[in-house]
N, CA, C and O atoms as a MOPAC input file, in Angstrom:
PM7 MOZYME 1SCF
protein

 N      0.82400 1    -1.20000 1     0.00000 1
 C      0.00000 1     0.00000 1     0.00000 1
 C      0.87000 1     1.26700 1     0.00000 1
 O      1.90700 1     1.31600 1     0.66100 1
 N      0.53200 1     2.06200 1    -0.58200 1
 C      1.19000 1     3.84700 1    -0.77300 1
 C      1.50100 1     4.16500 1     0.83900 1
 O      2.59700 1     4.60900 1     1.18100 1
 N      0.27700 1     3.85400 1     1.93300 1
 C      0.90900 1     4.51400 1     3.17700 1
 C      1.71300 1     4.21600 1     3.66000 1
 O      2.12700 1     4.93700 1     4.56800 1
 N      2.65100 1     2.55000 1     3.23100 1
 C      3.59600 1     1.86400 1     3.99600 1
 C      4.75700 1     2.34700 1     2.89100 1
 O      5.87300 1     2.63500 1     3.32600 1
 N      4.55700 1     2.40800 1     1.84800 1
 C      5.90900 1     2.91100 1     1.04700 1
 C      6.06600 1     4.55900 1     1.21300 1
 O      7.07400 1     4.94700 1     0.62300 1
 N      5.54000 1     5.31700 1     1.67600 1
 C      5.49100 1     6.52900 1     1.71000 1
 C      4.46500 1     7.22500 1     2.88000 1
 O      3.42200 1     7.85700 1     2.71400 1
 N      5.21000 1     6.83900 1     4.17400 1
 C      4.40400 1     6.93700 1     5.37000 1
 C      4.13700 1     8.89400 1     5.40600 1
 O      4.68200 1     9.73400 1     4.69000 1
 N      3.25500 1     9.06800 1     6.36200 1
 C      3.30400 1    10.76400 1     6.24800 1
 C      4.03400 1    10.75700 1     7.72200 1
 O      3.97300 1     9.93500 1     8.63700 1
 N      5.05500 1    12.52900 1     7.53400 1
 C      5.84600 1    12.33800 1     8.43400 1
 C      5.03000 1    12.36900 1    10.17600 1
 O      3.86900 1    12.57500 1    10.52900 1
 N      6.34200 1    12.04700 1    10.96100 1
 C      5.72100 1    12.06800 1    12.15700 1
 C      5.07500 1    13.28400 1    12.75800 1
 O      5.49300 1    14.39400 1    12.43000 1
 N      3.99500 1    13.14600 1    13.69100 1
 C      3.47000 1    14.88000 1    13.94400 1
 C      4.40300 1    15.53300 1    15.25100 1
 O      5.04700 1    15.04400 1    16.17900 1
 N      4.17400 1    16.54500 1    14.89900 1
 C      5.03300 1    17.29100 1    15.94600 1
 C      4.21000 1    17.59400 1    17.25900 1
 O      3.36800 1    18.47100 1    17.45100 1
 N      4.77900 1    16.44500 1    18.25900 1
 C      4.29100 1    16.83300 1    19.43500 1
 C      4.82300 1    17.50900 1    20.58300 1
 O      6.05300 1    17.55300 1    20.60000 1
 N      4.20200 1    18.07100 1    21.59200 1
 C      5.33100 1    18.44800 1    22.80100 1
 C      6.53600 1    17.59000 1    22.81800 1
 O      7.62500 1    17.98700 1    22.40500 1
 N      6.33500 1    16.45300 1    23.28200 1
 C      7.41700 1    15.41700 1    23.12000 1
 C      8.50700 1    15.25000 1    22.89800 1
 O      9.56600 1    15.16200 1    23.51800 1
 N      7.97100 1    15.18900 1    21.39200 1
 C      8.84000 1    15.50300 1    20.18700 1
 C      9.70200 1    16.41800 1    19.96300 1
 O     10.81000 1    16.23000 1    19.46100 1
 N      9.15700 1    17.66800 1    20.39200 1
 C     10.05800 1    19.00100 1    20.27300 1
 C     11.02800 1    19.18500 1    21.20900 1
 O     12.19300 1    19.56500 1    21.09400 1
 N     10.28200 1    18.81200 1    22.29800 1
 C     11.61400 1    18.65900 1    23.72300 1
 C     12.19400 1    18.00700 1    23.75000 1
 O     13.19500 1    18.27200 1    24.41600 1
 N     12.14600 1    16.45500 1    23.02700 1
 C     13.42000 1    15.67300 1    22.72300 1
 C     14.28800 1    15.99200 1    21.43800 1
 O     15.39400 1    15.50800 1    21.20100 1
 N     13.53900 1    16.96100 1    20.59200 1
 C     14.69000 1    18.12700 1    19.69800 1
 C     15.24500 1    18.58100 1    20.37700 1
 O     16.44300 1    18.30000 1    20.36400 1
 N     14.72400 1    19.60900 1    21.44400 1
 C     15.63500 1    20.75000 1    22.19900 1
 C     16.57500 1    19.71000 1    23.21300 1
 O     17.35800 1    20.54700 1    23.66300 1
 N     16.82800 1    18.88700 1    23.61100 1
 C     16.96100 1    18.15900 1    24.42800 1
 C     18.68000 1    17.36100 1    23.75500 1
 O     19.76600 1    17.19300 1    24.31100 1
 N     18.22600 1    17.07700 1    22.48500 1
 C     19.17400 1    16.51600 1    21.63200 1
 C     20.35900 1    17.65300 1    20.94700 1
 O     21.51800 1    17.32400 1    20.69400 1
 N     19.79700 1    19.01400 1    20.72300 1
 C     20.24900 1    19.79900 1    20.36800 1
 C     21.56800 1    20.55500 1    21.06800 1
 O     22.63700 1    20.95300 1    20.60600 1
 N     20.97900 1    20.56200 1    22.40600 1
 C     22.18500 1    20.98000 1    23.71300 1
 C     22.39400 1    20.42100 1    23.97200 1
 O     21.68500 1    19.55800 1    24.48900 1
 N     24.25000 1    20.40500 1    23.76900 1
 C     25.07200 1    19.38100 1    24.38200 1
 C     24.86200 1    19.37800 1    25.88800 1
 O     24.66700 1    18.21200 1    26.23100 1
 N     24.81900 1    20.26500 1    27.00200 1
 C     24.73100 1    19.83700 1    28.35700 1
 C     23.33500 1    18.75800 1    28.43400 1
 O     23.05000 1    17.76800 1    29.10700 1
 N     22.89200 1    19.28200 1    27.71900 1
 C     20.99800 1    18.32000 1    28.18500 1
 C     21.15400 1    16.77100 1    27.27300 1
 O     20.30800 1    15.90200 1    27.06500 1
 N     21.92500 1    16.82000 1    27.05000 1
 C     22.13400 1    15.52600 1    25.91100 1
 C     23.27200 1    14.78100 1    26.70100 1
 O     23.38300 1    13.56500 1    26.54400 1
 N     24.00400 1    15.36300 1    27.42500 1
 C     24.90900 1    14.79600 1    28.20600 1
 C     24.04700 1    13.97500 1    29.74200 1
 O     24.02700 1    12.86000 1    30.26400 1
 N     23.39000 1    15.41500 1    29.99300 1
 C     22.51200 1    14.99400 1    31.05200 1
 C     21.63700 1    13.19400 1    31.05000 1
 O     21.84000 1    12.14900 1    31.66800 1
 N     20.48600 1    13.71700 1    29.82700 1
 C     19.93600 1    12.62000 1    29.35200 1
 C     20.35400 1    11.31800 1    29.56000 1
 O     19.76700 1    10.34300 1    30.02800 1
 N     21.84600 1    11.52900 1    28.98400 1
 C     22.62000 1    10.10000 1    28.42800 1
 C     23.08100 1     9.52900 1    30.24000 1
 O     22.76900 1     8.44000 1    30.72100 1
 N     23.78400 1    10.51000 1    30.86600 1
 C     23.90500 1     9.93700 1    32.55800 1
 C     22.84000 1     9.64700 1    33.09000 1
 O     22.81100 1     8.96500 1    34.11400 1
 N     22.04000 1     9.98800 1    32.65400 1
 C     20.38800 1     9.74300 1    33.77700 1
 C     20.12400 1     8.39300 1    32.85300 1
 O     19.93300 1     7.58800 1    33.76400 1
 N     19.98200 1     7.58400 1    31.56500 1
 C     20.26500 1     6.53800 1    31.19000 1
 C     21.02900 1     5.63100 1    31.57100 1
 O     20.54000 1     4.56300 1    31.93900 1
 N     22.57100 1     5.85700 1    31.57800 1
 C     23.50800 1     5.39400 1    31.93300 1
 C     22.73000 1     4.66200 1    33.72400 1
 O     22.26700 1     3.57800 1    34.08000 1
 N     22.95600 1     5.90200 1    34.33200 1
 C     22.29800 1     5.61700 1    35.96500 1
 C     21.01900 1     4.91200 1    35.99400 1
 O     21.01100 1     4.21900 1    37.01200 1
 N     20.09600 1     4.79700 1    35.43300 1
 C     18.61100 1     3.86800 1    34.88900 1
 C     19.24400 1     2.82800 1    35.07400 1
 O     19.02900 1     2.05400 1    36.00700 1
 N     20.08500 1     2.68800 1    34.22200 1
 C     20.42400 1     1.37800 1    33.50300 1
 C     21.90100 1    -0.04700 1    34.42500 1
 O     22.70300 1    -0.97100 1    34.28800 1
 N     21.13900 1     1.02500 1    35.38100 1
 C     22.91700 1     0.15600 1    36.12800 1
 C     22.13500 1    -1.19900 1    36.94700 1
 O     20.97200 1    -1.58000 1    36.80700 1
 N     23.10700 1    -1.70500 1    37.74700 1
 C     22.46400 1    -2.93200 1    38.52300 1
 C     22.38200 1    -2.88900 1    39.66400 1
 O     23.44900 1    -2.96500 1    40.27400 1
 N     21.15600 1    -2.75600 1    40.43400 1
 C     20.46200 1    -2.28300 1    41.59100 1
 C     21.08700 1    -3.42300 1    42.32100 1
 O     21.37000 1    -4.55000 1    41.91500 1
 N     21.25800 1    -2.79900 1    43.64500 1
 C     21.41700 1    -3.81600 1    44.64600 1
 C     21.20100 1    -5.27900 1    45.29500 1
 O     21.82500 1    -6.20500 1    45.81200 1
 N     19.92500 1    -4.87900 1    44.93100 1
 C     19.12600 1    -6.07000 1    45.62900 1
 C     19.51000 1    -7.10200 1    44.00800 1
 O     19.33400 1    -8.31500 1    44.12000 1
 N     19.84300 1    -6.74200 1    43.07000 1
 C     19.68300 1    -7.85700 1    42.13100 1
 C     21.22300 1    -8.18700 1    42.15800 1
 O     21.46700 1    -9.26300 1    41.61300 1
 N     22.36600 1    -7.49900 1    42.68000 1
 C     23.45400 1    -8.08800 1    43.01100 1
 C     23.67800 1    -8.84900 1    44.04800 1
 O     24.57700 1    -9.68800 1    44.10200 1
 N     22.78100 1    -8.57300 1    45.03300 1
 C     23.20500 1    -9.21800 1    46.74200 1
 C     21.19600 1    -9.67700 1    46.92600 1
 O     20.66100 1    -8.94400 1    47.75800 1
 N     20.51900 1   -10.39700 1    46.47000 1
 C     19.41200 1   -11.02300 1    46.72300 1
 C     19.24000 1   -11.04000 1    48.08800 1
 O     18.42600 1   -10.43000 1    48.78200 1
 N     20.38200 1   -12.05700 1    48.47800 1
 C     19.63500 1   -12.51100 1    49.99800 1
 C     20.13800 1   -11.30900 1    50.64000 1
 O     19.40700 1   -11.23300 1    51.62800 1
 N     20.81600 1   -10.47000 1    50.67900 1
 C     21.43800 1    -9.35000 1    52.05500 1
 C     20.04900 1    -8.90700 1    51.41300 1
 O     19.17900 1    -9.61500 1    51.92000 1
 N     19.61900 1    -8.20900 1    50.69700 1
 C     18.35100 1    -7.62300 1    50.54900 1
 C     17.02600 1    -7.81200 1    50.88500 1
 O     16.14000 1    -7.00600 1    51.16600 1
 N     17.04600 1    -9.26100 1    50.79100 1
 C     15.78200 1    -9.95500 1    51.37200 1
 C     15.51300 1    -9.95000 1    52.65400 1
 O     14.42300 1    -9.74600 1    53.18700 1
 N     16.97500 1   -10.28100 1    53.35700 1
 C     17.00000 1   -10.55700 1    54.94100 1
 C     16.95100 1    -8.63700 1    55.81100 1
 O     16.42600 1    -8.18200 1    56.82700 1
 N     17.66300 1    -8.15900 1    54.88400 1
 C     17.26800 1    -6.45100 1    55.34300 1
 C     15.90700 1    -6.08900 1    55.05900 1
 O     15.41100 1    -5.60300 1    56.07600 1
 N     15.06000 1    -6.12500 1    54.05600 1
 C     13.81200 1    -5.96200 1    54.07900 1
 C     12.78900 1    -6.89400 1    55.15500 1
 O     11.72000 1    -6.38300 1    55.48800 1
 N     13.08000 1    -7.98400 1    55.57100 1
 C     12.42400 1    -8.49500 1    56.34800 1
 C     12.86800 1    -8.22400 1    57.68900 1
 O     12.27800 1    -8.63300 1    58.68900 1
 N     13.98600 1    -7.48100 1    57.69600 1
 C     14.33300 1    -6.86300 1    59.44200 1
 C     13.31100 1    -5.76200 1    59.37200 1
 O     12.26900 1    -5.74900 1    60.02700 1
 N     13.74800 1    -4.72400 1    58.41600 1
 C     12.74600 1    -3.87400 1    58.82000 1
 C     11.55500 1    -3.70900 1    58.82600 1
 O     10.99500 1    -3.03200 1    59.68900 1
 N     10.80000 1    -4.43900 1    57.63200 1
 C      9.81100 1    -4.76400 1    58.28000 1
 C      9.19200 1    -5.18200 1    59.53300 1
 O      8.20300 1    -4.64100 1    60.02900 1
 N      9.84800 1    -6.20300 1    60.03200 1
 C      9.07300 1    -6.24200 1    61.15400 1
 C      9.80100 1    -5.41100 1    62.17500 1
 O      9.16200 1    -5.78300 1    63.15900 1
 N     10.68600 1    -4.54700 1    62.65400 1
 C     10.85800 1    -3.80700 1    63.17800 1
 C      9.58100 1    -2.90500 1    63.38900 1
 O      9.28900 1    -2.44100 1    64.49100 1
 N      8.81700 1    -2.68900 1    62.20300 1
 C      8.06000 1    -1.08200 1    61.58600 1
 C      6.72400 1    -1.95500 1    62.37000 1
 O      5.87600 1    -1.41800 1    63.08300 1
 N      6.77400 1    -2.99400 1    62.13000 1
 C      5.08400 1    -3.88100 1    62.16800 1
 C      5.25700 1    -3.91400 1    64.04200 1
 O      4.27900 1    -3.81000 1    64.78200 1
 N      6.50000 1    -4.05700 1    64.47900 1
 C      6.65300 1    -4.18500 1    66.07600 1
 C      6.27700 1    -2.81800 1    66.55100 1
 O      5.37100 1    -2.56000 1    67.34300 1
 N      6.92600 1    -2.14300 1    66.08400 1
 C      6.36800 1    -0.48100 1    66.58400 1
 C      5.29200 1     0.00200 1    66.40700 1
 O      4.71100 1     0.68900 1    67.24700 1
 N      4.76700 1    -0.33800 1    65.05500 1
 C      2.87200 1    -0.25500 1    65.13400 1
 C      2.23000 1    -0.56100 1    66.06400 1
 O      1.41700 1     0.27600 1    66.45500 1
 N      2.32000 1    -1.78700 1    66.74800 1
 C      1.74800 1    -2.60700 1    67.30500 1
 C      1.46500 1    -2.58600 1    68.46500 1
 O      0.40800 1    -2.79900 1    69.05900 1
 N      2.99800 1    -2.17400 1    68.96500 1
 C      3.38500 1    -1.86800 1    70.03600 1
 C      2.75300 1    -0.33900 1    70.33300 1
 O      2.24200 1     0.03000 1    71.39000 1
 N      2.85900 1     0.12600 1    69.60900 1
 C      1.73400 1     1.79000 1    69.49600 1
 C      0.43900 1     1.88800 1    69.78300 1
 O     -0.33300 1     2.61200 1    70.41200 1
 N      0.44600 1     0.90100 1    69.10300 1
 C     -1.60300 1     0.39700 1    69.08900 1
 C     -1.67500 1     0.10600 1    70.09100 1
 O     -2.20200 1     0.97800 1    70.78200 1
 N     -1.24500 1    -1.22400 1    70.88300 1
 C     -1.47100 1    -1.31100 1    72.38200 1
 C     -1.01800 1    -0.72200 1    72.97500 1
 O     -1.86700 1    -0.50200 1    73.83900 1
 N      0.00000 1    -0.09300 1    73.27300 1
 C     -0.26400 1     1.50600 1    74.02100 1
 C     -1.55000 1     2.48100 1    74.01600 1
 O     -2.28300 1     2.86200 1    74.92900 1
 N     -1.53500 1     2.74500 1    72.56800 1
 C     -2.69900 1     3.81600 1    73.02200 1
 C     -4.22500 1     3.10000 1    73.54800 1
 O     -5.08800 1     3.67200 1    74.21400 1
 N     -4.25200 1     1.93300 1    73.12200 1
 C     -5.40600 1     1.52600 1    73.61800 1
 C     -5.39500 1     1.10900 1    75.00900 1
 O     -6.46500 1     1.06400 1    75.61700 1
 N     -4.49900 1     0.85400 1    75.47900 1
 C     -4.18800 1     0.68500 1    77.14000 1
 C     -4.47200 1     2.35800 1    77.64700 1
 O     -5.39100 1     2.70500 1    78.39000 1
 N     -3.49800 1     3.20600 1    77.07700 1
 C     -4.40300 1     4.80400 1    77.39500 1
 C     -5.70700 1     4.71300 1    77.57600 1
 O     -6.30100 1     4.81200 1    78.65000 1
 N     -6.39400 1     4.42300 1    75.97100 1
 C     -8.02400 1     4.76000 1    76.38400 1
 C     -8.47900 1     3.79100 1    77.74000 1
 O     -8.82200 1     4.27500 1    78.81800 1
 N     -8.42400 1     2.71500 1    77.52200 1
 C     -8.38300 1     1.71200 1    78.40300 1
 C     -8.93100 1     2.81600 1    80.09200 1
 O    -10.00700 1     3.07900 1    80.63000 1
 N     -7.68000 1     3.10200 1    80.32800 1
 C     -7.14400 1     3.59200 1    81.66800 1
 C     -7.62100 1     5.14700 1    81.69900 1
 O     -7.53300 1     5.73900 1    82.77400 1
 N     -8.15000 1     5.86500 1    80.50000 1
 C     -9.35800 1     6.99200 1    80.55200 1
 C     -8.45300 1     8.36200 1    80.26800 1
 O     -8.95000 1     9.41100 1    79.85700 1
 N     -7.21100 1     8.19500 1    80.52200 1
 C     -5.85600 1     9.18200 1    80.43700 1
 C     -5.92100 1    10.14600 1    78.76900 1
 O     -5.33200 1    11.20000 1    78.53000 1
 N     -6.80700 1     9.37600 1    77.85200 1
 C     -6.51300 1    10.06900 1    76.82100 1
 C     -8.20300 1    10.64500 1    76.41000 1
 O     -8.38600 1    11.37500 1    75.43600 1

């Protein structure tokens, strides 16, 4: 078909134009490319699994002990009429 041999060009969107201006200046094109670069690196937890796993499950329940421990506090307050 004519539209696949001779597509119409792309439209100009916000987008589009700011990834012109974007491409155009070298500092913002530098920028771009480190904020890629940094995207693109290898997160912690997918280098060290278990230190990650076993640290997320400390703090968790650290956070779930202090809730808890909050909750029955204050309800021992109401409890005892103090609040």
């Amino acid at each position: 078909p004519e539209w696949m041999r001779n597509p119409p060009p792309p439209r100009s969107t916000l987008g589009r134009r700011l990834s012109g201006l974007v491409e155009a200046t070298p500092r913002l094109r530098e920028a771009r490319r480190a904020l890629w670069r940094w995207r693109d690196r290898s997160r912690f937890s997918e280098r060290r699994p278990a230190v990650a796993a076993i640290t997320s499950f400390v703090v968790v329940a650290v956070v779930a002990t202090i809730l808890v421990a909050g909750t029955a506090y204050l309800f021992a307050r109401l409890r005892a009429g103090e609040l």
